[in-house]
N, CA, C and O atoms as a printed pandas DataFrame, in Angstrom:
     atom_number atom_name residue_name chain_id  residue_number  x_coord  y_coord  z_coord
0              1         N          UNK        A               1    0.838   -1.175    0.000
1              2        CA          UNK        A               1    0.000    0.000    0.000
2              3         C          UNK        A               1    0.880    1.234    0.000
3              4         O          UNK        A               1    1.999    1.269    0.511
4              5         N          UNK        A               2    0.290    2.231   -0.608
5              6        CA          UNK        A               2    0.981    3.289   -0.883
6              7         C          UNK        A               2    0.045    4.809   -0.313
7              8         O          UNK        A               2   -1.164    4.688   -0.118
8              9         N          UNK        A               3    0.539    5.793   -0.150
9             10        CA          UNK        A               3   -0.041    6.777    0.036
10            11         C          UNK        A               3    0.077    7.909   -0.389
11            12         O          UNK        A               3    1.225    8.349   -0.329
12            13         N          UNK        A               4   -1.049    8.881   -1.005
13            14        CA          UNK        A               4   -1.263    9.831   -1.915
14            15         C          UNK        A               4   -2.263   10.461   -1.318
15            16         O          UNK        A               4   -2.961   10.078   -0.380
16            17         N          UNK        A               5   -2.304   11.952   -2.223
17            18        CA          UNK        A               5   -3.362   12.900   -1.618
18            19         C          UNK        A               5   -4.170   13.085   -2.624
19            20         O          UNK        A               5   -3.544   13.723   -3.470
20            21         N          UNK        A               6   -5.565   12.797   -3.093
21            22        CA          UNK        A               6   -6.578   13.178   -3.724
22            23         C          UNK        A               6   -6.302   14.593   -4.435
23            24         O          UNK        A               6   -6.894   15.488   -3.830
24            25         N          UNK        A               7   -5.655   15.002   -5.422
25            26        CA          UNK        A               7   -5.853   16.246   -6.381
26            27         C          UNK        A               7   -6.678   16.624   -7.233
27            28         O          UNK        A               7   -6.830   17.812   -7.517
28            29         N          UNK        A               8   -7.436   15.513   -7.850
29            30        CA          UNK        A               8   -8.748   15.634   -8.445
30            31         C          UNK        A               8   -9.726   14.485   -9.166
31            32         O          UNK        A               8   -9.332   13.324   -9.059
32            33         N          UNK        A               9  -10.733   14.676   -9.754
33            34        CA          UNK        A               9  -11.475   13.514  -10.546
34            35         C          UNK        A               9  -11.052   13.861  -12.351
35            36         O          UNK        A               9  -10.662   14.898  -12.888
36            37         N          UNK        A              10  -11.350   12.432  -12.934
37            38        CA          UNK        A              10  -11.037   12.099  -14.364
38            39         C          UNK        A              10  -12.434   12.053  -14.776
39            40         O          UNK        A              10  -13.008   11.021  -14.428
40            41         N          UNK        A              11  -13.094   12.849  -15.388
41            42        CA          UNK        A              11  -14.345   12.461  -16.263
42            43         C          UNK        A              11  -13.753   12.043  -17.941
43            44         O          UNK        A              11  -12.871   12.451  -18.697
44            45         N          UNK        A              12  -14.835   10.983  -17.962
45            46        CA          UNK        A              12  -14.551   10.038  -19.176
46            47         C          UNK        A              12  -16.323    9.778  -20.084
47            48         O          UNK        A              12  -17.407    9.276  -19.784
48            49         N          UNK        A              13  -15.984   10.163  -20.749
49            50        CA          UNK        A              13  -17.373   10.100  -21.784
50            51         C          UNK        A              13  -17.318    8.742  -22.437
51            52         O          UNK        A              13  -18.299    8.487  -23.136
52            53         N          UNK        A              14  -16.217    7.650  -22.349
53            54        CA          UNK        A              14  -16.146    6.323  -22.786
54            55         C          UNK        A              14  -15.151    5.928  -22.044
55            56         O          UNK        A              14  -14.163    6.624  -21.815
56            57         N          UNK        A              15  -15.375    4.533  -21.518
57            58        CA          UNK        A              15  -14.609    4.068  -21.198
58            59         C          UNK        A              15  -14.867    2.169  -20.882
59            60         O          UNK        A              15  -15.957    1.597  -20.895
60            61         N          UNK        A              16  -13.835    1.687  -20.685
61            62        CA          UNK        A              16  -14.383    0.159  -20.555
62            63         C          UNK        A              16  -15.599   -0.553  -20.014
63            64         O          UNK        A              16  -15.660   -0.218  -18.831
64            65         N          UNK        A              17  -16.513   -1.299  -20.269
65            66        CA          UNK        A              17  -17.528   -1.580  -19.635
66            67         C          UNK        A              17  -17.342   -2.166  -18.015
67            68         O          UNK        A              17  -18.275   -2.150  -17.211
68            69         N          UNK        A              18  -16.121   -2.626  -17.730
69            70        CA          UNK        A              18  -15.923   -3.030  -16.440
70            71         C          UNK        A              18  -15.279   -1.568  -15.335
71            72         O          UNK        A              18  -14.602   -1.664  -14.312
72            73         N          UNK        A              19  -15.743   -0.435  -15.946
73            74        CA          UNK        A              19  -15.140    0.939  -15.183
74            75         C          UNK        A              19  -16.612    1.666  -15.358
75            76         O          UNK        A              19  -16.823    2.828  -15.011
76            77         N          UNK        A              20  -17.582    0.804  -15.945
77            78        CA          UNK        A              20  -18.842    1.811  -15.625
78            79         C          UNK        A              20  -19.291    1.663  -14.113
79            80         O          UNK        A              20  -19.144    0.734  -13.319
80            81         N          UNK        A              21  -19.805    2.728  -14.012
81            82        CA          UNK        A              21  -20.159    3.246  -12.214
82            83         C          UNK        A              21  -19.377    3.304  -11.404
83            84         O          UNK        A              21  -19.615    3.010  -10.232
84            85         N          UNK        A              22  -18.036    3.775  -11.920
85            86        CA          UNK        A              22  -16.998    3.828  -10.814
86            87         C          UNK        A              22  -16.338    5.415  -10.711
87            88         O          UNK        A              22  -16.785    6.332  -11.400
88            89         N          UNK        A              23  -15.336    5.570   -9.854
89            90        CA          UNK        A              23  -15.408    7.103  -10.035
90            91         C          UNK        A              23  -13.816    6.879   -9.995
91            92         O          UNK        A              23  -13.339    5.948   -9.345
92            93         N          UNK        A              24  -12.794    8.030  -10.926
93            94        CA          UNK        A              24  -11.446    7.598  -11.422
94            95         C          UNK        A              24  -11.246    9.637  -10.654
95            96         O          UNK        A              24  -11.763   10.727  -10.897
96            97         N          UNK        A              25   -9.992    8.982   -9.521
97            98        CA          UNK        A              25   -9.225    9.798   -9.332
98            99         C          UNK        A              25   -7.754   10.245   -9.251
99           100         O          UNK        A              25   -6.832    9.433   -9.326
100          101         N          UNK        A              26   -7.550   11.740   -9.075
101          102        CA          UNK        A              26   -5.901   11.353   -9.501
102          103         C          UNK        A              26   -5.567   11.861   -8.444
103          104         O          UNK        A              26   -6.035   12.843   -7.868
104          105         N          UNK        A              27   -4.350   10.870   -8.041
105          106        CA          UNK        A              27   -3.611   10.703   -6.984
106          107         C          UNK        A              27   -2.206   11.774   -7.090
107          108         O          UNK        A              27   -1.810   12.175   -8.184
108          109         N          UNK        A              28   -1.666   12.082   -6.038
109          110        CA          UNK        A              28   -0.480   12.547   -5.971
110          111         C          UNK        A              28    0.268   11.729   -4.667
111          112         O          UNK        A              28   -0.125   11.710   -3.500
112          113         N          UNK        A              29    1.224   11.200   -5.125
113          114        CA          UNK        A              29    1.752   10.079   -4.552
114          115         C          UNK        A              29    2.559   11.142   -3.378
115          116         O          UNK        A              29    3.150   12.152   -3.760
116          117         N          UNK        A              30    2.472   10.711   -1.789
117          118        CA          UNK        A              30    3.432   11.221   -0.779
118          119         C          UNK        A              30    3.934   10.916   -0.013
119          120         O          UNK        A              30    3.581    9.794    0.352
120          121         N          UNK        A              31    5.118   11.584    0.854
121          122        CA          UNK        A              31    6.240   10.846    1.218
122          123         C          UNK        A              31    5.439   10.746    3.073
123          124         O          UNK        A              31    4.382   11.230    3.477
124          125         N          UNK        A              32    6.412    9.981    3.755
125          126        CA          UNK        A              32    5.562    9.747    5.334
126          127         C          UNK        A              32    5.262   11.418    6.066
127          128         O          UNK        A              32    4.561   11.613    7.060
128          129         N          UNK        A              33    5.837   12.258    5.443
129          130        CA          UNK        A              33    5.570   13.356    6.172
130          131         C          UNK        A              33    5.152   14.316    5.347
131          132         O          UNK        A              33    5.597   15.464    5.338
132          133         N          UNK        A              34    4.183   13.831    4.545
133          134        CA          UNK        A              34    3.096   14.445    3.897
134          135         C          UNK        A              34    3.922   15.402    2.102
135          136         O          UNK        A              34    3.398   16.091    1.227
136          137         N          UNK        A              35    5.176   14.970    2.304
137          138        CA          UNK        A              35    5.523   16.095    0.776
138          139         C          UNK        A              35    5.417   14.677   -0.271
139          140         O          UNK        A              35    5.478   13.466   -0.060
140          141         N          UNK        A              36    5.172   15.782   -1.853
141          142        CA          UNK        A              36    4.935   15.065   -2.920
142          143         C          UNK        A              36    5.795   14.429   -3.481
143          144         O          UNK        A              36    6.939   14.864   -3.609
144          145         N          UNK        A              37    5.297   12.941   -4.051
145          146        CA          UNK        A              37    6.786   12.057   -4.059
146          147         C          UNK        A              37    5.962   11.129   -5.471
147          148         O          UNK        A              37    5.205   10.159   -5.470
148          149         N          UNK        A              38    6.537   11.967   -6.569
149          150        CA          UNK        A              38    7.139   11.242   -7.678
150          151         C          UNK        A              38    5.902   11.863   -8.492
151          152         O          UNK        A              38    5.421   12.928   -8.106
152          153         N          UNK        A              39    5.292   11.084   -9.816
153          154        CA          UNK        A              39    4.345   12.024  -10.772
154          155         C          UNK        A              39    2.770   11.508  -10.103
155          156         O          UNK        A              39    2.722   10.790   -9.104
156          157         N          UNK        A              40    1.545   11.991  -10.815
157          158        CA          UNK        A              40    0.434   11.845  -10.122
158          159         C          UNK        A              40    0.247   10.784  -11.234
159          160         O          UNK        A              40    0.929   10.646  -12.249
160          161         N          UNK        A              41   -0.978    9.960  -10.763
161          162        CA          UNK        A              41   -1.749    8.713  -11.411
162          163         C          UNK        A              41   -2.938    8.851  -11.689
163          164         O          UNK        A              41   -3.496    9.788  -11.117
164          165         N          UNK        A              42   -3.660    8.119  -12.514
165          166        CA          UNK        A              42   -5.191    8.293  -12.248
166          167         C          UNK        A              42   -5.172    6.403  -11.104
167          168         O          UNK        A              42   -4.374    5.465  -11.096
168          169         N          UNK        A              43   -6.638    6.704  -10.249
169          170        CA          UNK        A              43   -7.001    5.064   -9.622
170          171         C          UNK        A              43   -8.352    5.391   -9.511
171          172         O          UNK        A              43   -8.899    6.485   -9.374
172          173         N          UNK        A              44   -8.876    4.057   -9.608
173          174        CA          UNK        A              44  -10.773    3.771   -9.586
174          175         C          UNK        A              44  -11.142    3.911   -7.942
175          176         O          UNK        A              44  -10.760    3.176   -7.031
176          177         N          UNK        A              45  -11.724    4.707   -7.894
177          178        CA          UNK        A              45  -11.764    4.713   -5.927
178          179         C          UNK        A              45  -12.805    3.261   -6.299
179          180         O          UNK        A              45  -13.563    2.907   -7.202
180          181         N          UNK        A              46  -12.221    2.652   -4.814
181          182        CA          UNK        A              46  -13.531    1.822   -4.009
182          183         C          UNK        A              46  -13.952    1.918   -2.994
183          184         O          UNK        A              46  -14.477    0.957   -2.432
184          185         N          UNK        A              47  -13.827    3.370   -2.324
185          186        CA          UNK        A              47  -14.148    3.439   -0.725
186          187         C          UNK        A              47  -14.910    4.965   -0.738
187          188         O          UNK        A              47  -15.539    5.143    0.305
188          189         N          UNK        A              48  -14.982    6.045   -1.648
189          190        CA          UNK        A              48  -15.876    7.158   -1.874
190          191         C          UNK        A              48  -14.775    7.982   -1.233
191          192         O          UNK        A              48  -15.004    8.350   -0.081
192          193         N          UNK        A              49  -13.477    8.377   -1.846
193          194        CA          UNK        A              49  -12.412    9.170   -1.583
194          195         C          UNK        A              49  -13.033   10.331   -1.889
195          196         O          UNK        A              49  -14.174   10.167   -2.322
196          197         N          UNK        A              50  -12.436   12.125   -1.758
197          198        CA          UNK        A              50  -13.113   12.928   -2.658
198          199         C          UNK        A              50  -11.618   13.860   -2.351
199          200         O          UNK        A              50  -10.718   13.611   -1.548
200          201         N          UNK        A              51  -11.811   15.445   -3.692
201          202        CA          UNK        A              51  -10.668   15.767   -3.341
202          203         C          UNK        A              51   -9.819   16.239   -2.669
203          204         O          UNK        A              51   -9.733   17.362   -3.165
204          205         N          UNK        A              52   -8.865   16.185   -1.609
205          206        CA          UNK        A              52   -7.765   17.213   -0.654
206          207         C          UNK        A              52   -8.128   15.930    0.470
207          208         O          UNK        A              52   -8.095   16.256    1.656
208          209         N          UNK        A              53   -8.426   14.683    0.187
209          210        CA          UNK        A              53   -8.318   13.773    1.357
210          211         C          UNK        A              53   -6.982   12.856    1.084
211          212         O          UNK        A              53   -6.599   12.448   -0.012
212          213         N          UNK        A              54   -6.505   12.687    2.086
213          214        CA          UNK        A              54   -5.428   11.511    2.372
214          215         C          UNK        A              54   -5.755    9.923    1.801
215          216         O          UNK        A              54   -6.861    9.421    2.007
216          217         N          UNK        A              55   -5.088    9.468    1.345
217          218        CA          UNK        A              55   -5.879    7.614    0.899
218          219         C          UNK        A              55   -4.885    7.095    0.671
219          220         O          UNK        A              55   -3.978    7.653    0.053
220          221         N          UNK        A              56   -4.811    5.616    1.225
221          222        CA          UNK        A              56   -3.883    4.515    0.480
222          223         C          UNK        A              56   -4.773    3.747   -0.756
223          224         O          UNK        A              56   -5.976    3.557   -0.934
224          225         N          UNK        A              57   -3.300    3.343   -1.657
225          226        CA          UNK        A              57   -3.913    3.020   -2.681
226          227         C          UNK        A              57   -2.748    1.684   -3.049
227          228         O          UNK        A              57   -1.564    1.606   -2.722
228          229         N          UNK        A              58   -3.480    0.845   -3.738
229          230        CA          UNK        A              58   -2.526   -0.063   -4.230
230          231         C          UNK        A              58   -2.124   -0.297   -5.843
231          232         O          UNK        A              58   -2.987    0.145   -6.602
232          233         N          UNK        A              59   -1.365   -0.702   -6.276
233          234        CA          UNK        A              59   -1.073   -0.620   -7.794
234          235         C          UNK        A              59   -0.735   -2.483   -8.302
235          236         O          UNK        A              59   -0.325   -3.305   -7.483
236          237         N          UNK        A              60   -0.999   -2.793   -9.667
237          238        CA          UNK        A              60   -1.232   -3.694   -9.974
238          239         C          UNK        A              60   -2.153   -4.684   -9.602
239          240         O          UNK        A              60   -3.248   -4.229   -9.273
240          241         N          UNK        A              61   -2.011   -6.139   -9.548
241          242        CA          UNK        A              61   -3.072   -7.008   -9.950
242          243         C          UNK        A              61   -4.287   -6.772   -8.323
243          244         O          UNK        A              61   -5.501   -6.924   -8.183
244          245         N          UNK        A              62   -3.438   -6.450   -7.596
245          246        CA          UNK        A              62   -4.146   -6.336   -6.390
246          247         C          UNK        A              62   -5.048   -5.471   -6.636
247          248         O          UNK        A              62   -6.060   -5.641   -5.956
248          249         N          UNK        A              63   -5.087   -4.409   -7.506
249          250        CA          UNK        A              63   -6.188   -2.775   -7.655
250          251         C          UNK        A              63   -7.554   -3.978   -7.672
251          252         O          UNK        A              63   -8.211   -4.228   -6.662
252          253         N          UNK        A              64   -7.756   -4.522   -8.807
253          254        CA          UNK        A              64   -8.770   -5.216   -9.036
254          255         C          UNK        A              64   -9.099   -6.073   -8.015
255          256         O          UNK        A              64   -9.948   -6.837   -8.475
256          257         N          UNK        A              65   -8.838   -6.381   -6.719
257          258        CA          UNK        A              65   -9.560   -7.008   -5.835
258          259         C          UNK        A              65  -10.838   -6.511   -5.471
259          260         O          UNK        A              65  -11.877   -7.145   -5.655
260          261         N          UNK        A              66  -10.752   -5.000   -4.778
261          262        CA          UNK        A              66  -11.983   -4.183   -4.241
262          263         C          UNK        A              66  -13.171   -4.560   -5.019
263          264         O          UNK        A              66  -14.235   -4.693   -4.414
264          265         N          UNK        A              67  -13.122   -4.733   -6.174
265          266        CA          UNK        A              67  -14.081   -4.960   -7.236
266          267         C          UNK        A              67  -14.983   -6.504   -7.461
267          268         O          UNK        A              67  -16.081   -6.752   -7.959
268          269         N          UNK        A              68  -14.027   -7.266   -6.895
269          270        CA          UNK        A              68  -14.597   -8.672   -6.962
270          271         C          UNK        A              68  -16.079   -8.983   -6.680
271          272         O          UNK        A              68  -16.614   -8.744   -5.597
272          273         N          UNK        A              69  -16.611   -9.457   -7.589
273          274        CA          UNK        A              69  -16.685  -10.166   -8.645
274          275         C          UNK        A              69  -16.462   -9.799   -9.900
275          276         O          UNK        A              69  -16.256  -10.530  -10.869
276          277         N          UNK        A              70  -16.521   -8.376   -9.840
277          278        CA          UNK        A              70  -16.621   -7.941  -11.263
278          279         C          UNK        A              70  -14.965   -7.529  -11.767
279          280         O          UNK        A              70  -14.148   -7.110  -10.947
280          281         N          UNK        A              71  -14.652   -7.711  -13.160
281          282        CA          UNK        A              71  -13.208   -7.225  -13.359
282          283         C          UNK        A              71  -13.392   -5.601  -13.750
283          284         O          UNK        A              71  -14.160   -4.973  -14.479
284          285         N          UNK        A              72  -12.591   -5.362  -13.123
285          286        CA          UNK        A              72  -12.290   -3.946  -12.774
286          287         C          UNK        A              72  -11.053   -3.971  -13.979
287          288         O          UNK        A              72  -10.029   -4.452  -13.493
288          289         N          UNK        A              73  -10.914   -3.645  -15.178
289          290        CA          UNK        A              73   -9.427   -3.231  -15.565
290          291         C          UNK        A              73   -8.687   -2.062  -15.199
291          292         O          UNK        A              73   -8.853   -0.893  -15.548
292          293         N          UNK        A              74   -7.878   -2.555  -14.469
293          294        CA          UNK        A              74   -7.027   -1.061  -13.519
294          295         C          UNK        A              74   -5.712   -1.511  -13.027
295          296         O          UNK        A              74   -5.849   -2.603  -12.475
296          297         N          UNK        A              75   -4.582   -1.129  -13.012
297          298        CA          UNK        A              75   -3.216   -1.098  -12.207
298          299         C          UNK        A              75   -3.466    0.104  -10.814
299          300         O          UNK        A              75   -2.534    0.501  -10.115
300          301         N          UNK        A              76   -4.340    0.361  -10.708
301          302        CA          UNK        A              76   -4.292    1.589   -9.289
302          303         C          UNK        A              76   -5.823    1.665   -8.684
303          304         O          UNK        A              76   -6.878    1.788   -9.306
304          305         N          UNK        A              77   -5.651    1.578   -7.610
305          306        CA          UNK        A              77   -7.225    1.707   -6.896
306          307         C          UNK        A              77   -6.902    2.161   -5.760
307          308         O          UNK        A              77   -5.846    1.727   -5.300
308          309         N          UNK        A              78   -7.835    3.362   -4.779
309          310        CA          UNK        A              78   -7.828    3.670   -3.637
310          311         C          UNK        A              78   -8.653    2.303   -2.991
311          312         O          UNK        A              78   -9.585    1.612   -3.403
312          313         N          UNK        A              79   -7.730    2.293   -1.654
313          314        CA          UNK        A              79   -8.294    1.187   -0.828
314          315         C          UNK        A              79   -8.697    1.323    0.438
315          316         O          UNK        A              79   -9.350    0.538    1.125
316          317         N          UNK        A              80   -8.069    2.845    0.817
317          318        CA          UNK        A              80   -8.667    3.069    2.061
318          319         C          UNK        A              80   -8.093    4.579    2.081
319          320         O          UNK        A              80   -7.134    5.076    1.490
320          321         N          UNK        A              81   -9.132    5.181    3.076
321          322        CA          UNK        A              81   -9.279    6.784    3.481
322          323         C          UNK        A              81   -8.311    7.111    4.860
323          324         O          UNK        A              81   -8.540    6.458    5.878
324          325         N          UNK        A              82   -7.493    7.886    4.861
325          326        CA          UNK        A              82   -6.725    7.827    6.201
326          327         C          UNK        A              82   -7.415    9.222    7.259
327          328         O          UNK        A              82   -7.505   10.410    6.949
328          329         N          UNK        A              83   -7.781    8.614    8.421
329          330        CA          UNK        A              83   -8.512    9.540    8.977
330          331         C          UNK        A              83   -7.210   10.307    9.877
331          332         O          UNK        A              83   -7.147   11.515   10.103
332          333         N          UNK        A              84   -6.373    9.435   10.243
333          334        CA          UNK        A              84   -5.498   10.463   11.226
334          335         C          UNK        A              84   -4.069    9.494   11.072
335          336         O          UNK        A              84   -4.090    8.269   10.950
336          337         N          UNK        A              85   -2.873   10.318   11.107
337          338        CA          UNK        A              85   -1.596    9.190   11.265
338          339         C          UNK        A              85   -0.220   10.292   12.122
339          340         O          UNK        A              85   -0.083   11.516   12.120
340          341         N          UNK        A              86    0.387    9.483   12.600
341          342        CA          UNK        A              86    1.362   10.144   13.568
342          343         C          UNK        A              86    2.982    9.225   13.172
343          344         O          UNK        A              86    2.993    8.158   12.559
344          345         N          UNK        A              87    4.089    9.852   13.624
345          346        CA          UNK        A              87    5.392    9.713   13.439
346          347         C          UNK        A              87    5.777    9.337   14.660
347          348         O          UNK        A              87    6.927    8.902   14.593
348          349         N          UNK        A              88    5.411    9.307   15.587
349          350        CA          UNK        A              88    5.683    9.117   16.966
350          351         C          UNK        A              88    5.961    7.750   17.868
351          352         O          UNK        A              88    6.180    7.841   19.076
């Protein structure tokens, strides 16, 4: 799992039939003490992320779990919302 900050949503007027009803956001990947670390991504939320929130996200075959049963085609998916985290 990885962690990124919600920068915005991808609207798509077509896209694969296994990405209908899902909502595609782009990530900005960050380091443990919150600075930006490396380029941004698009990922299919599965948990109702929205934008300027904190989220882990995972990349490759794992993205498509959240989705099971259905195939999700995706290398990136938010998997969870981070409500609070400490260094301490």
């Amino acid at each position: 799992m990885f962690l990124a900050r919600v920068v915005g949503t991808v609207v798509a007027t077509r896209k694969d039939p296994g990405l209908l009803g899902t909502k595609l956001l782009v990530l900005q990947p960050v380091k443990n003490d919150g600075t930006p670390s490396g380029k941004t991504l698009v990922a299919v939320d599965s948990v109702g992320a929205g934008v300027t929130e904190q989220v882990f996200y995972v990349r490759g075959r794992e993205a498509s779990v959240p989705f099971l049963p259905d195939e999700v085609p995706t290398d990136a998916a938010v998997v969870g919302i981070v409500d609070h985290w400490s260094l301490s």
